[in-house]
Phi, psi and omega in degrees: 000014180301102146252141153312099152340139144201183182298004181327159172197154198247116174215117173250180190333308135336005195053015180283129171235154177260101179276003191207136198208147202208113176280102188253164207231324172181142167319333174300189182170144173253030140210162185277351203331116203309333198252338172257345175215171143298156176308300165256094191265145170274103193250160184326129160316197188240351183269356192251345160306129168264151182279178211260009172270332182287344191271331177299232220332338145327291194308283182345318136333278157338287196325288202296348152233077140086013166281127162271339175221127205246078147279106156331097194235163153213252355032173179318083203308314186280003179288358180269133204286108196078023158329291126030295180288324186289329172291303180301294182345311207283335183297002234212318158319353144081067174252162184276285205225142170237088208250177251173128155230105182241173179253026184056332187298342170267344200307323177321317203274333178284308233279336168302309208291304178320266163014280202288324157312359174085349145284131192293313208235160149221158116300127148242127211277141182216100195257016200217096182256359165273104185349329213241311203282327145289014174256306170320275208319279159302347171081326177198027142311119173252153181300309166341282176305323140333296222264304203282000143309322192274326193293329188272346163289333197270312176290014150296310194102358152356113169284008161199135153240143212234109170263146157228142200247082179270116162280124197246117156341124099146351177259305183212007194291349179288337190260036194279281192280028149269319177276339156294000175273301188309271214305310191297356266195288205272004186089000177230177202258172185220176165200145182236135180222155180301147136355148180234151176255093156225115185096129203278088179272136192255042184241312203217173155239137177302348179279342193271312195287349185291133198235122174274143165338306209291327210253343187272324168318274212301333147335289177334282184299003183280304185266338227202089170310190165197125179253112192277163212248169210252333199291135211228140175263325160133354193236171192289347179302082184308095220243143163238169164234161165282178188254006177215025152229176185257354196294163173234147151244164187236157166212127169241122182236086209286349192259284202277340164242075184335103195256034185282295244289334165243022178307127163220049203212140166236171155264069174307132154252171202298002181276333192104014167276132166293068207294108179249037132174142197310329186241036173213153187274027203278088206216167180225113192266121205281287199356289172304000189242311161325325162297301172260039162219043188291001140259015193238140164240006153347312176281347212273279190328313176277306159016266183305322182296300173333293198307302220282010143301339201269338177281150212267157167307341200189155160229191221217005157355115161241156164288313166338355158104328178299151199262094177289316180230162223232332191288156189259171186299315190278031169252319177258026162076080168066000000 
């Protein structure tokens, strides 16, 4: 799975360029979450799944024309079985950042192994902190195992760890300034984000639960001055800080402050379509090419140089409750 470097670079029409890729390794997922799947999900055969040396060799391919940061999705990542081996590879690839989008339940048992393999960072998605409301919310999450997730990420030594939060009106927006007193408590960060309407979810309709950045900031600021800060992750987060923590806080907000104008970020899901943006259906299907070139990566490689005609200026997210893509968040990866 060796690619050679070079000055190669992902520049799309836009003068945009992609430095981040964001991988997702499988559909599965050991919760259920109301905003990310139907209750009863139909998940991928296994032949249509890619394994796990063609998603190394995706990465690998990126690296060499110029991505510096590679974030691990799913679903879940770690319920995929050997996973481990795709984190040493990837660990190994000379990234500015290597990053994790997890729900915590695995993490007591993972999160030293990550560490030591050189991933740098996690997210952890944590939308509750009360046992019931977060048992809703996920259909069958228990809290307990999150919380003892986040400890086993802070006693790794991570050089960063992240909660994210999607807020829903009339569901969990009250707890808003509890989970900034937790992060602020252990020392690490949040991003709180709007809801995406991807995939037709039958638990809510989305024009009722849309809660805006705007309306969660000023929660915030009720307790918590907030300065926004110039420092960029490489990602959609917008960060502020407080004046007596070191925690930042973020807002990714795709409906009311609209972040395409610096999109530098494309998408794999675990089928091998190539997503050249989260809220349109703009997509270059890898598989086939990976497949009938399993020693060249040449073809893979032009592929990718190629697709990046295809991405759009923007996407078009309404609050309305209408579905723009039909796919569910854990089919595009985190």
């Amino acid at each position: 799975m060796t690619e050679l470097l070079n000055t190669a670079a992902l520049v799309d029409r836009f003068g945009r360029r992609v430095r981040y890729v964001r991988l997702s390794v499988t559909d599965r997922c050991d919760f259920r979450c109301v905003y990310c799947m139907s209750e009863k999900m139909t998940f991928l055969p296994r032949e249509q799944v890619l394994t796990l040396e063609e998603i190394g060799r995706i990465a690998s391919v990126f690296t060499s024309l110029g991505v510096e940061k590679i974030r691990l999705t799913g679903g879940e990542p770690l319920v995929r079985r050997d996973l481990m081996e795709l984190v040493d590879y990837i660990g190994t690839l000379g990234l500015k950042d290597f990053t994790m989008t997890t729900n915590g339940s695995q993490l007591p048992r993972f999160a030293a192994d990550l560490k030591a393999a050189g991933l740098h960072r996690l997210n952890i998605s944590l939308d509750s902190l009360n046992p019931e409301k977060f048992r809703r919310i996920t259909r069958n999450g228990e809290l307990h195992k999150v919380l003892a997730g986040i400890d086993a990420a802070q006693a790794a030594g991570f050089s960063a760890i992240k909660i994210n939060a999607v807020v829903m009106r009339g569901r969990n927006d009250d707890e808003v300034l509890a989970l900034v007193d937790m992060v602020r408590q252990r020392g690490i960060d949040i991003s709180f984000i709007e809801e995406m309407p991807l995939g037709d979810v039958s638990d809510h309709g989305r024009d009722e639960t849309f809660c805006s950045s705007d309306e969660v900031k000023a929660m915030i600021e009720q307790r918590y001055p907030l300065t926004p800060l110039t420092h960029n992750t490489g990602g959609p987060s917008k960060y502020f800080s407080m004046p007596d923590s070191r925690s930042r806080i973020g807002f990714i907000s795709p409906h009311s402050h609209n972040f395409c104008g610096d999109c530098n970020r494309v998408r794999v899901t675990v089928e091998g379509q190539l997503l050249l943006c989260l809220g349109n259906e703009h997509s270059v299907d890898l598989k086939p090419i990976l497949r009938a070139h399993p020693q060249d990566n040449g073809p893979l490689r032009q592929a990718i140089i190629d697709a990046m005609e295809l991405k759009p200026e923007s996407h078009h997210f309404t609050t309305d409750g209408e579905v723009q893509v039909v796919r569910f968040m854990n089919m595009t990866g985190g």
